[in-house]
N, C-alpha and C positions, 0 to 999 in steps of 0.2 A: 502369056501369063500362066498357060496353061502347063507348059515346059519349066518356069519356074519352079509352079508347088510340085511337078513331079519330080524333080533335080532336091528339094529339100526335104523331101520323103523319103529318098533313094540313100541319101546323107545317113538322115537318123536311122534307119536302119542297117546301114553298114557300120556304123557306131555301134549300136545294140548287138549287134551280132560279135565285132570285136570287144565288148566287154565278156559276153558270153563265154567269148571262147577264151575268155582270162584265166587262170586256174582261181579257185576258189582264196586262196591266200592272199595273192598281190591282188584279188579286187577289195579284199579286208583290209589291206595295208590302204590303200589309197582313199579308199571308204573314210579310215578314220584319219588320213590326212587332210582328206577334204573337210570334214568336219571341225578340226580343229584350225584350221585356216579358218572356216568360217566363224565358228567360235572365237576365235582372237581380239582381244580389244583392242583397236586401231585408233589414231589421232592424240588425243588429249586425254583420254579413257587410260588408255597405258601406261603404266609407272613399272619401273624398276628399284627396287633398293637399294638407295643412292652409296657408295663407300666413297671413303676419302679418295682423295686426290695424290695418285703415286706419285712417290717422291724418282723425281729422276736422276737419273745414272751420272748425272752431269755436274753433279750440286757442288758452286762452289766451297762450301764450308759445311761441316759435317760434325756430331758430336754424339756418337754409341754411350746408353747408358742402359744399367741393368738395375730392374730397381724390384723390391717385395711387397707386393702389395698384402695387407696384413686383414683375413675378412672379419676381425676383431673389432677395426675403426669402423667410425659410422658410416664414413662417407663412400666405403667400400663393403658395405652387409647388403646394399642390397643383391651381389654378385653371389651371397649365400644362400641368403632364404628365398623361395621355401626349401629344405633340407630335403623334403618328400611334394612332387607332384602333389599340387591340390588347386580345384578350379581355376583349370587350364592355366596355372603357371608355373613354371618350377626354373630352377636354378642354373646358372653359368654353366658348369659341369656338369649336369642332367641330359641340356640340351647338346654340349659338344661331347661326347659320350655317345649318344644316340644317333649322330650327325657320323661317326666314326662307325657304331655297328652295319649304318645303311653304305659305308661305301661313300659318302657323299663329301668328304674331305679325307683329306690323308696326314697322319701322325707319322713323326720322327722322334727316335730315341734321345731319351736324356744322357748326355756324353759326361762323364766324370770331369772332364776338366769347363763342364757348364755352355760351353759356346753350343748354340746351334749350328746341325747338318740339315740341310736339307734335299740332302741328296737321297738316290734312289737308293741306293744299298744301304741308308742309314732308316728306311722310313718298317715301319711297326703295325701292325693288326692289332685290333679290336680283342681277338683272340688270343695274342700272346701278350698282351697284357693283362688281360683276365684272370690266365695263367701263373704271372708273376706278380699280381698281388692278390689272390687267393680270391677271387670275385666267383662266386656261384654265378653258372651259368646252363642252360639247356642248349643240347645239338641234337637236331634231328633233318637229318636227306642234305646234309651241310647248309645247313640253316642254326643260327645259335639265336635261343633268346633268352633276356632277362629282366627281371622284374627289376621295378623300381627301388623296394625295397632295397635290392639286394646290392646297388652301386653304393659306393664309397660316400656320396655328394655329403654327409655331413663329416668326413673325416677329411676332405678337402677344406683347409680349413686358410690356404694362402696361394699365391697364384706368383709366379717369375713372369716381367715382359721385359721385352728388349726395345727404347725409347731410343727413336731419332731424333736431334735438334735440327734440323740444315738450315741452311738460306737458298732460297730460291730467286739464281740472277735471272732467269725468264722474267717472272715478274716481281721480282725485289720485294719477297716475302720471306720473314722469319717461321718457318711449320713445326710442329712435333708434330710425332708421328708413331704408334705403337707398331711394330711389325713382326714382331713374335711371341708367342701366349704359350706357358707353362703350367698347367696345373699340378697342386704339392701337398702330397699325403700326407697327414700327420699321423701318427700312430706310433701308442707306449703306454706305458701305467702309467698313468696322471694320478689317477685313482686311490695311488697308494706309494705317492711322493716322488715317482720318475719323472724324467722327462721327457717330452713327445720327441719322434726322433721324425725327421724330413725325409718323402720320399717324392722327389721331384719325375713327376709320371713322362711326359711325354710333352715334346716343341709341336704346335702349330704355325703353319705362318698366316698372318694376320689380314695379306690380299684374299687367301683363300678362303679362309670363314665369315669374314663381313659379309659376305652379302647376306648370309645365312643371319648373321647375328641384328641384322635390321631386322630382322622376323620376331626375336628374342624381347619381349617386354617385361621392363624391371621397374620397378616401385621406385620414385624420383623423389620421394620427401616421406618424410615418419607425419610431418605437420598435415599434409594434405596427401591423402592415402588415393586421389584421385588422380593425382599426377603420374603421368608413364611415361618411361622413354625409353627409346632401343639401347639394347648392349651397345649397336656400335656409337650411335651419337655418344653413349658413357666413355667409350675407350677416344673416340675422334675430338669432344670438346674436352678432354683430360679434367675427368667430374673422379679422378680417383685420386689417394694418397698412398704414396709407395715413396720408401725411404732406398737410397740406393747403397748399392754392394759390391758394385764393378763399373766403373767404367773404361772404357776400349782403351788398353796403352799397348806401349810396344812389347814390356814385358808380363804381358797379359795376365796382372797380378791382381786379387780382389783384393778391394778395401781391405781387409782382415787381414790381409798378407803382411803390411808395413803400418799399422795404426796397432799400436802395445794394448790400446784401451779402451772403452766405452767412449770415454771421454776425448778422445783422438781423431777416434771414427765419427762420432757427430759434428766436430769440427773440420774434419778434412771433406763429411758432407756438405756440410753450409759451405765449403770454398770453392765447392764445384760446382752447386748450384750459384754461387754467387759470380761463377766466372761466366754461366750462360745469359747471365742479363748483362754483364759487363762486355759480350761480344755484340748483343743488341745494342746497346747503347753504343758503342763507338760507330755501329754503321747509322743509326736513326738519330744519333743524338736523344739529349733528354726528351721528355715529352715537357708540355704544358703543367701538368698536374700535378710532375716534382719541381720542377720551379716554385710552383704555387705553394707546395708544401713546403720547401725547404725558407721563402719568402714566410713564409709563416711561422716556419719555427725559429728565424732568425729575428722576430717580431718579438716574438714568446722569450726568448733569452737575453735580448736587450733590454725587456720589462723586467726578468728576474735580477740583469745584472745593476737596475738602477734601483730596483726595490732592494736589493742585499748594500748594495753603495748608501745609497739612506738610513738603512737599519745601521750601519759600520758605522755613519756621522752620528744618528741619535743616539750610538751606543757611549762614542769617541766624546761628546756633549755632557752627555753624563755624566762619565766619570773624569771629567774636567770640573766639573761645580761638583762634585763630591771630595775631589781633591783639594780645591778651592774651598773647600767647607772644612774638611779635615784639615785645613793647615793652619785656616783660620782657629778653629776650636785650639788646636796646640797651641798658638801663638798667646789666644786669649787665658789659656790653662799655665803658662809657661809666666806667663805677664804679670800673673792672679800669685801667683806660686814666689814669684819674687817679690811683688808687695807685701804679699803675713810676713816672707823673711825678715824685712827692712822694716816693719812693724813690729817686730819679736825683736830688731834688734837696738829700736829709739825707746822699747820700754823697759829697758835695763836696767836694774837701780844700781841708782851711782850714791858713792859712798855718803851720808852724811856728815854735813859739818857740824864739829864741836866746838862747843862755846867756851871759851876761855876762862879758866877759873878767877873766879874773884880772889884779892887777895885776902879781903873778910876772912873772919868766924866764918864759921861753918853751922850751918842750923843746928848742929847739935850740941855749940857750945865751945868750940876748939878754943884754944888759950890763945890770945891775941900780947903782943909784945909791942908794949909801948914804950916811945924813946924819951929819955928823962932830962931835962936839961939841966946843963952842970951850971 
């Protein structure tokens, strides 16, 4: 027994002695790994910020769309304000800005013909963009800071993302998907009749910043000021509205390229949104609910067409015993009209008769000739 606790004593001190003789640095490093090993929340404790589910490499069916999300509309302000940091919230572009000064994701150039690079020789610093749109900044021992004030966040006034539709034959799911995020300058005299001109800053890609953007809490309803939900759930359950401006062909043409008109472009929009529900529906068929609907509106028009059918007979009725009535009146005005004639013309005076002269005198004495017998 005795040899035991001497044999465990012998131990820890050959241990103490080799920590001792650590240099001062690697027992620092290991000091504060051990510590945060032991800090770490383990089991059920632990959460990570969950991001979508990458679309894979495999996907039978595919459909690239490029769309503008406009921070004007409602259902996309809350990606603007607050304009400036205020009790602990601030804005889409505040937060990815800052996420960029730290190093902590990496930006690629806006490329003239629009598509994203994300290549290494394509990707951008904090710092020369700062540069290139006049962003006040402090450097000091190469270290750059900036105030809040001093970023663009309320001249950021509209955002480019790059929209996946696929199918997913793993498990025969229809997904959207955002995978690349644009932030888009505006600046110009507004002030004094110009117009804002677009300055499309710089691609992120969208695996890279989610998890960050699960951190990001935005204001989920103007009604209930209590509601929050992460940036990403906003991009992941598509809680935005952006009109589209490109989507992927062969001749890599925007919308504006082949549509003359306003008028053009909104309906070559609607055709392309109406071609991705028309690829769902041929693999899922209809649902329930347009049945139900369509069942109903076919309900709804065979009502209008029997109530218009009715109106057409009550109308058609009418003007049958109007007609009927009008013909009769004529007949009876026509009937009336030839009686006075046939009246006017039985009360005609007809000549009268004269009475045959007497062969008498005359009242007043005429001389009567009397015959004389011989």
């Amino acid at each position: 027994m005795n040899f035991y606790r001497i044999a465990t004593i012998a131990l820890g001190l050959s241990l103490g002695l080799q920590l001792v003789a650590q240099p001062p640095r690697r027992r620092a490093e290991q000091q504060q790994k051990a510590e945060q090993e032991q800090n770490a929340p383990r089991g059920s404790s632990y959460r990570e910020f969950p991001t979508a589910q990458p679309m894979p490499d495999d996907a039978a069916w595919r459909r690239d769309l490029y769309r503008t999300l406009d921070l004007d509309k409602e259902a996309n302000a809350t990606l603007y304000y607050p304009t400036t940091p205020q009790d602990g919230r601030e804005n889409l572009f505040t937060y990815l800005f800052k996420l960029l000064l730290r190093k902590q994701i990496k930006a690629y150039d806006y490329k003239l013909d629009g598509n994203e690079d994300f290549s290494a020789k394509n990707e951008v610093t904090a710092k020369e963009l700062m540069d290139r749109y006049k962003i006040f900044y402090e450097e000091k021992n190469d270290k750059v800071r900036v105030n809040d004030a001093d970023l663009p966040s309320e001249e950021v006034k509209a955002y480019f993302i790059k929209e996946s539709t696929y199918y997913d034959q793993h498990t025969a799911t229809f997904r959207k998907q955002v995978t690349a995020l644009c932030p888009v300058l505006k600046r110009g005299d507004a002030d004094f009749g110009g117009e804002l001109a677009q300055y499309p800053m710089f691609w992120v890609k969208m695996q890279d910043v989610a998890p960050y953007l699960g951190k990001l809490m935005l204001m989920g309803s103007s009604l209930n000021n209590a509601a929050m939900m992460s940036a990403a759930d906003f991009f992941t359950l598509g809680c935005y509205e952006g009109d589209i401006y490109k989507a992927v062909n062969l001749q890599d043409r925007l919308l504006a390229n082949y549509c003359p008109d306003d008028s053009a472009l909104m309906k070559e929009q609607r055709r392309i949104e109406k071609q991705l529900t028309d690829v769902q529906e041929h693999v899922y068929g209809r649902d329930s609910a347009y049945y139900a609907r369509l069942r109903a509106d076919s309900i709804a028009q065979a009502q209008a067409d029997s109530l218009a059918a009715a109106g057409k007979s009550t109308r058609s009725v009418k003007r049958t015993t109007a007609t009927r009535r009008t013909s009769s009146v004529s007949r009876s005005s026509s009937s009336s009209s030839s009686g006075s004639k046939s009246t006017k013309t039985t009360k005609t005076k007809t000549p009268k008769a004269t009475k045959p002269k007497s062969s008498g005198g005359s009242k007043n004495g005429g001389l009567s000739v009397r015959r004389q017998r011989h």
